[in-house]
C-alpha positions as CSV (number, residue, x, y, z in Angstrom):
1,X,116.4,101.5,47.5
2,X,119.7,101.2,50.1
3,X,119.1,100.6,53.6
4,X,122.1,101.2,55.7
5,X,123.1,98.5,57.9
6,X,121.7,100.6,61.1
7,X,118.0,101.0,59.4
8,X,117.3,97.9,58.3
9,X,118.1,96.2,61.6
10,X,115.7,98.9,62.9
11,X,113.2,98.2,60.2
12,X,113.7,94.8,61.4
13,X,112.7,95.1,64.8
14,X,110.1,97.2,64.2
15,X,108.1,94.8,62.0
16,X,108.8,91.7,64.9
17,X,109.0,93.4,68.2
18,X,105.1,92.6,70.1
19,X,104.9,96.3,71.3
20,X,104.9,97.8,68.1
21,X,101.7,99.3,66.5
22,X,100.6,97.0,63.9
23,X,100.6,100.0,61.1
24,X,104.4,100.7,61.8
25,X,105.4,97.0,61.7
26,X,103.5,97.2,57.9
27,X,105.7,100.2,56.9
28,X,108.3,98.8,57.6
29,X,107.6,95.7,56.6
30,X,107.2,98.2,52.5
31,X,110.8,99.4,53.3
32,X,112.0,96.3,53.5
33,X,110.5,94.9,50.7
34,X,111.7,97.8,48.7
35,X,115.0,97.1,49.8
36,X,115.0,93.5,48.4
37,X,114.1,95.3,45.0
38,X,110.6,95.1,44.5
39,X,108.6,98.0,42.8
40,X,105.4,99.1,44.4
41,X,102.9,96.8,42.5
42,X,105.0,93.9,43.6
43,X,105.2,95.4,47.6
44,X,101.7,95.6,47.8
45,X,100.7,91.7,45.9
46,X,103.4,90.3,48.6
47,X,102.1,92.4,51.9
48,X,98.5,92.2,51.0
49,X,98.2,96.5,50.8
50,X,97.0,98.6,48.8
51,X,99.2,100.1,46.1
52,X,98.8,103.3,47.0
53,X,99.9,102.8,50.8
54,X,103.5,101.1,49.5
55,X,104.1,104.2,47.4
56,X,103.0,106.5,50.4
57,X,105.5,104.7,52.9
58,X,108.4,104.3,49.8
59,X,108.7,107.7,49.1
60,X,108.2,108.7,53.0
61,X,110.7,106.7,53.8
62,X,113.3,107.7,50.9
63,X,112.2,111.7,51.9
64,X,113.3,111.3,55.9
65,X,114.5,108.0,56.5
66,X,113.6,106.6,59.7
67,X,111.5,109.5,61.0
68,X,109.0,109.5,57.9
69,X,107.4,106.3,59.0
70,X,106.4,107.6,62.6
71,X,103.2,109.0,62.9
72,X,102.8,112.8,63.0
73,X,101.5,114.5,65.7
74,X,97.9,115.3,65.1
75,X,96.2,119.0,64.6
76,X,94.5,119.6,67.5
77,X,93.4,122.8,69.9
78,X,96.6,124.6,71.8
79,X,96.5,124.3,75.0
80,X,94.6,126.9,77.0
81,X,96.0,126.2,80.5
82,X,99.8,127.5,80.8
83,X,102.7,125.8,82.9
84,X,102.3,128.5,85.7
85,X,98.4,128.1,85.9
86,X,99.1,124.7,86.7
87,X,101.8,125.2,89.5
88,X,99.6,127.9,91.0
89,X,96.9,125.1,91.4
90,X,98.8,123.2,92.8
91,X,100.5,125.5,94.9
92,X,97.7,127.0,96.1
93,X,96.0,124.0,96.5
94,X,98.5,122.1,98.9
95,X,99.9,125.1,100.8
96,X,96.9,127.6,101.4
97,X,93.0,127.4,102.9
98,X,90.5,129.1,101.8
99,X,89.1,131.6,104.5
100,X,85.5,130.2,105.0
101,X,86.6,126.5,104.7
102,X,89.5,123.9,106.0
103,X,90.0,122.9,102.5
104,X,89.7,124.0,99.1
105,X,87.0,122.6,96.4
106,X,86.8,123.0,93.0
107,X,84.7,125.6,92.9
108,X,85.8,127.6,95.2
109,X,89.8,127.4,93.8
110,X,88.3,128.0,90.8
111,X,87.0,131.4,91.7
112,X,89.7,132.4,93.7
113,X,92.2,132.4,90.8
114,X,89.7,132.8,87.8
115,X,90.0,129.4,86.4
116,X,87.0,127.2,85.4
117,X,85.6,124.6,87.8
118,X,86.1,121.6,85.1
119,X,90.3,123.0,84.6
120,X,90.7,122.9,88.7
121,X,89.3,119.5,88.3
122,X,91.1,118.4,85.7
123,X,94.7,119.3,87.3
124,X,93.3,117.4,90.8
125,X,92.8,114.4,89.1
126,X,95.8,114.4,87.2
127,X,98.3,115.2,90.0
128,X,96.4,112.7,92.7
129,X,95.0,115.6,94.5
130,X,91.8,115.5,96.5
131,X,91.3,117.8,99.4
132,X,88.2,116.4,100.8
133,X,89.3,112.8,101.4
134,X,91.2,113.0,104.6
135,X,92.7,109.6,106.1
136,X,93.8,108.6,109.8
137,X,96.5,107.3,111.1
138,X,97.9,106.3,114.8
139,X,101.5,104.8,115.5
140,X,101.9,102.2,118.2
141,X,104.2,104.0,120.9
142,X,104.5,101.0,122.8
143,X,108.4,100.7,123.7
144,X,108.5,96.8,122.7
145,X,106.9,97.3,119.4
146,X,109.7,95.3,117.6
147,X,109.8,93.0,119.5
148,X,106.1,92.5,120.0
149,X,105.7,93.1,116.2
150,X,108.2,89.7,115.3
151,X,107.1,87.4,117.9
152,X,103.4,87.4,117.0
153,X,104.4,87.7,113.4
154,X,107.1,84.9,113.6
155,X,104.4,82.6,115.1
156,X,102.0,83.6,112.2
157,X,104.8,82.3,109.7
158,X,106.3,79.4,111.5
159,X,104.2,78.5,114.5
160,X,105.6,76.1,116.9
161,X,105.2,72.0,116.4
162,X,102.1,70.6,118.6
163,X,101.0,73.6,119.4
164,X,97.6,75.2,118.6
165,X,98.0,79.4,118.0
166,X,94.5,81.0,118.9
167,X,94.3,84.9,118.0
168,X,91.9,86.0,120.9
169,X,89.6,89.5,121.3
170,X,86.7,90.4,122.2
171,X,83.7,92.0,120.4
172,X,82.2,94.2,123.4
173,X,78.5,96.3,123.1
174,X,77.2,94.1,120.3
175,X,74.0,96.2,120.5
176,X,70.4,93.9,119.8
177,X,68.7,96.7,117.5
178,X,65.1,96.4,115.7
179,X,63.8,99.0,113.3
180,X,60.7,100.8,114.2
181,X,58.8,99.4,110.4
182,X,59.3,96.4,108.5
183,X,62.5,96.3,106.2
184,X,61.4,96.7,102.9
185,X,62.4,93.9,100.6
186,X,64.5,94.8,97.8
187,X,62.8,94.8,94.3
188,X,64.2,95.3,90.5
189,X,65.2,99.0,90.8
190,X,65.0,99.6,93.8
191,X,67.3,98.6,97.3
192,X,66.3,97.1,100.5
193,X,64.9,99.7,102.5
194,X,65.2,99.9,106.2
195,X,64.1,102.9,108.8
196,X,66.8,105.5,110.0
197,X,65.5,105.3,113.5
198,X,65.3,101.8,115.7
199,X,65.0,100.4,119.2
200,X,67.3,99.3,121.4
201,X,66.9,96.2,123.2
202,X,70.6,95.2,125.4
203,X,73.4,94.7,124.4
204,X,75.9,91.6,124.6
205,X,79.6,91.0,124.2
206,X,81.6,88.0,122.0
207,X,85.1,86.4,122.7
208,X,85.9,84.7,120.0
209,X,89.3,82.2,119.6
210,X,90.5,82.1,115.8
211,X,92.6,79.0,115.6
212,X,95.0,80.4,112.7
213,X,95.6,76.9,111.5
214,X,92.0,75.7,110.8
215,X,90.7,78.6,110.4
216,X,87.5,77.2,113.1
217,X,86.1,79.8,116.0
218,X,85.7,79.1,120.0
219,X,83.0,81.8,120.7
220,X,81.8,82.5,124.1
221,X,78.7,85.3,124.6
222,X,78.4,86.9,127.9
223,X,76.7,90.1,129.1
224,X,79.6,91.9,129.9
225,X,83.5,91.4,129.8
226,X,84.9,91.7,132.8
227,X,88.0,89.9,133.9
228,X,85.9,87.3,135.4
229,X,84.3,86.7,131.8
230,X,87.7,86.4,130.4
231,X,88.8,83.6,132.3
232,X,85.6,81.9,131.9
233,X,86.6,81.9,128.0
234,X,90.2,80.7,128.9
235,X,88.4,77.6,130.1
236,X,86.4,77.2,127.6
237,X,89.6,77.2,125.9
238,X,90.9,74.7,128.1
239,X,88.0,72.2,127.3
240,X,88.5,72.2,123.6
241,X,91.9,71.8,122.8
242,X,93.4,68.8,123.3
243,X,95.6,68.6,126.5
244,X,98.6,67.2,124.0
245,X,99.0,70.7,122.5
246,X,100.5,74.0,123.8
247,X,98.2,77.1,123.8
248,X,99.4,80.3,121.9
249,X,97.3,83.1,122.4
250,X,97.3,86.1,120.4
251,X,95.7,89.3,122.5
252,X,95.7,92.8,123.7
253,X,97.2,94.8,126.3
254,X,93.4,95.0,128.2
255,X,93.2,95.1,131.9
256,X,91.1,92.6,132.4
257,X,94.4,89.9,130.7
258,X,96.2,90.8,133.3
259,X,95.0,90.6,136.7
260,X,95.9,88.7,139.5
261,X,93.1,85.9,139.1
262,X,93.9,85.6,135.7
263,X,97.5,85.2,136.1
264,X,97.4,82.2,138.7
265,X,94.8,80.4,136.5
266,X,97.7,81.2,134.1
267,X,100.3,79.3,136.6
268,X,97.5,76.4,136.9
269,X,97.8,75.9,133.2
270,X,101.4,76.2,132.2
271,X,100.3,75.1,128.3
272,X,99.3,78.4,127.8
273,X,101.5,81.1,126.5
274,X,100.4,84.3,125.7
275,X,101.8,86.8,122.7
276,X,101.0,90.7,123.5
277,X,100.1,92.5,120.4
278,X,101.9,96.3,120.4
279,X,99.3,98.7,121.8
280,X,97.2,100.5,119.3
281,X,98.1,97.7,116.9
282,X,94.6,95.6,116.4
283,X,95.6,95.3,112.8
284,X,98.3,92.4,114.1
285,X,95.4,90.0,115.6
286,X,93.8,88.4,113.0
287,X,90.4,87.3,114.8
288,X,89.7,91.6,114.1
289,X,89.4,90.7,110.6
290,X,86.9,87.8,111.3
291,X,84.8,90.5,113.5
292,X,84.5,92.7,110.2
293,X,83.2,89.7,108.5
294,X,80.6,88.8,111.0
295,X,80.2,92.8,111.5
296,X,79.1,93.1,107.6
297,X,77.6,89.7,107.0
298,X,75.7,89.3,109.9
299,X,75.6,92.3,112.4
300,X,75.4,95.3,110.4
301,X,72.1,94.5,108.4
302,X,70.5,92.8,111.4
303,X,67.4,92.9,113.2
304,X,67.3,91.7,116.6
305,X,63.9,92.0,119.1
306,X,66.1,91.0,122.4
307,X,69.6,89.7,123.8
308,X,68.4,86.2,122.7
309,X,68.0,86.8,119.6
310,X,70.8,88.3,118.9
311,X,73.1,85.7,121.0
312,X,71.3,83.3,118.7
313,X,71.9,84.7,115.4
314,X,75.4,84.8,116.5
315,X,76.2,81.2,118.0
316,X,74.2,80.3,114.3
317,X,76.1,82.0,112.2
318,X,79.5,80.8,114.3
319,X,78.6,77.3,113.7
320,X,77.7,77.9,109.8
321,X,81.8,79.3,109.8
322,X,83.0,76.2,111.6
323,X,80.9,74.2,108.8
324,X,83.3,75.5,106.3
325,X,86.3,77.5,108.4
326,X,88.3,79.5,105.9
327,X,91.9,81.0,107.8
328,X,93.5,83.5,106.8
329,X,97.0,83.9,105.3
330,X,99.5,86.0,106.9
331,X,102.3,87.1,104.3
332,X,104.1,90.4,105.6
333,X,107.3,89.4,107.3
334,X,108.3,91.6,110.3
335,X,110.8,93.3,108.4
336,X,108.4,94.2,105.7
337,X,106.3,96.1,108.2
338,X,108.7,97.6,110.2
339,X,110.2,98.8,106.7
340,X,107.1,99.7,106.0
341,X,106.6,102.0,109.3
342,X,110.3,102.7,109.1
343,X,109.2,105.1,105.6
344,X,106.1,106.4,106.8
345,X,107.4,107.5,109.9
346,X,110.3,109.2,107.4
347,X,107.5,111.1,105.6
348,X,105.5,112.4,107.5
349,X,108.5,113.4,109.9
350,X,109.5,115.3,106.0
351,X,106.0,116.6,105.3
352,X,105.7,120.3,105.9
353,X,102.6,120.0,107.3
């Protein structure tokens, strides 16, 4: 057998590249061999194949060359759902409503153009489309968003020498809840169990002080959180860092940060710089995602009899973080996100809709 110079470099690759299928590496791996000279018997004693597959892939090979050793496609039903079936799906599905509905579901598209519920659900899934998920969104419209956005960033990155940077918030309407039965334990087969209904019994509110180095939590409880409350947690503040370190603080645009008696305690304590997140931007302070762990860890499956309690359980399970403080990572540059809000902003600005 002749190989040309072209086929046997691509006979070549075929039986080394990684990516290859392991049965065309062994065909070509027979048109090789048959190239060196070898007659079938010989092939097969020096691949470890049966005789019958070298002659198969020999005479494939010497009847179309290249293309003979590549599978066929395999007999299989024709397909039952035409190009313009599929674009009227689609269409249909991303520019219409139905009458009765603010949104399509497979059924219903499925009736309307005299389809099957399983085709409709088929084409959904394979073009990403799902009509009854529906996300939101809000964009910041504070007018020093940039600049907000890369100085609390740039002190998440590379925060300042002898400094501590505390992301501040508060938790506000923690409410003290008890079901109105016992939660039923969970058994093999079968969840914990807990009434729909319960009692209310007060409600509390948490400031809470993430140091972003550390990792550790300054918590303060109180029963509301008034500008007078915030202060009070400033203080705290105060009494726990060590006067040899500058303050950061990482918080909102709330009233209650800004007025006038909070401002000259401000004056009275000239370590303590704070860093205004963008409105509608809670995403940027990182203490909010240490709330969503205390919120599903602690809060959301908890049962609570009074105030006490529940200012208990909390200080408890504050202190069992600080045994073992975990911070978090920050990684997004400020360009990355304002790129990032840059090409939203550009499509949905594009959208039709």
């Amino acid at each position: 057998m002749v190989l040309t110079d072209e086929e046997r470099s691509q006979l070549v690759a075929w039986s080394r590249r990684a990516k290859s299928a392991n049965a065309l590496a062994v065909r070509s791996r027979i048109v090789l061999a048959a190239g060196e000279g070898l007659n079938n018997t010989a092939i097969a004693q020096k691949l470890d194949i049966d005789v019958k597959s070298a002659r198969k892939w020999r005479s494939r090979f010497v009847a179309q060359r290249l293309d003979g050793l590549l599978d066929e496609p395999r007999p299989g039903r024709p397909r039952t759902v035409e190009d313009e079936q599929v674009e009227a799906v689609i269409t249909r599905t991303l520019e219409t409503t139905p009458k009765d509905a603010t949104h399509w579901s497979t059924r219903s598209l499925a009736a309307e153009l005299g389809m099957s519920q399983s085709t409709v659900s088929r084409i959904w899934r394979a073009f990403g489309l799902a009509p009854h998920r529906q996300d939101s969104w809000k964009l910041s419209r504070d007018p020093q968003f940039i600049d907000k956005v890369r100085d609390v960033v740039g002190l998440y990155l590379d925060p300042p020498e002898a400094a501590v940077v505390l992301c501040v918030d508060e938790k506000s309407q923690i409410q003290a809840l008890d079901r109105t039965a016992p939660v039923l334990p969970m058994l093999p087969g079968a969840p914990a169990r807990a009434t729909h209904d319960y009692v209310r019994a007060g409600t509390s509110s948490l400031y809470a002080a993430l140091d972003i180095g550390t990792g550790k939590v300054i918590g303060s409880l109180h029963a509301r959180h008034r500008a007078i409350e915030f202060k009070n947690f400033l203080i705290k503040i105060d009494r726990e860092v060590p006067a040899e370190y500058e303050v950061h603080v990482v918080l909102d645009n709330a009233s209650t940060h800004k007025t006038p008696a909070v401002k000259r305690w401000l004056l009275a304590h000239p370590r303590f710089v704070l860093h205004f997140t963008p409105t509608s931007s809670s995403w940027l302070n990182l203490v909010e995602r240490w709330f969503g762990e205390l919120t599903t860890k602690k809060l959301q499956r908890g049962t609570h009899r009074s105030v006490r309690a529940l200012n208990t359980d909390i200080r408890n399970w504050i202190n069992t973080w600080n045994d073992n403080p975990r911070p978090y990572v920050w990684t997004k540059t400020a360009d990355q996100i304002l790129d990032s809000i840059t090409r939203y902003c550009t499509r949905i600005n594009d959208s039709r809709h």
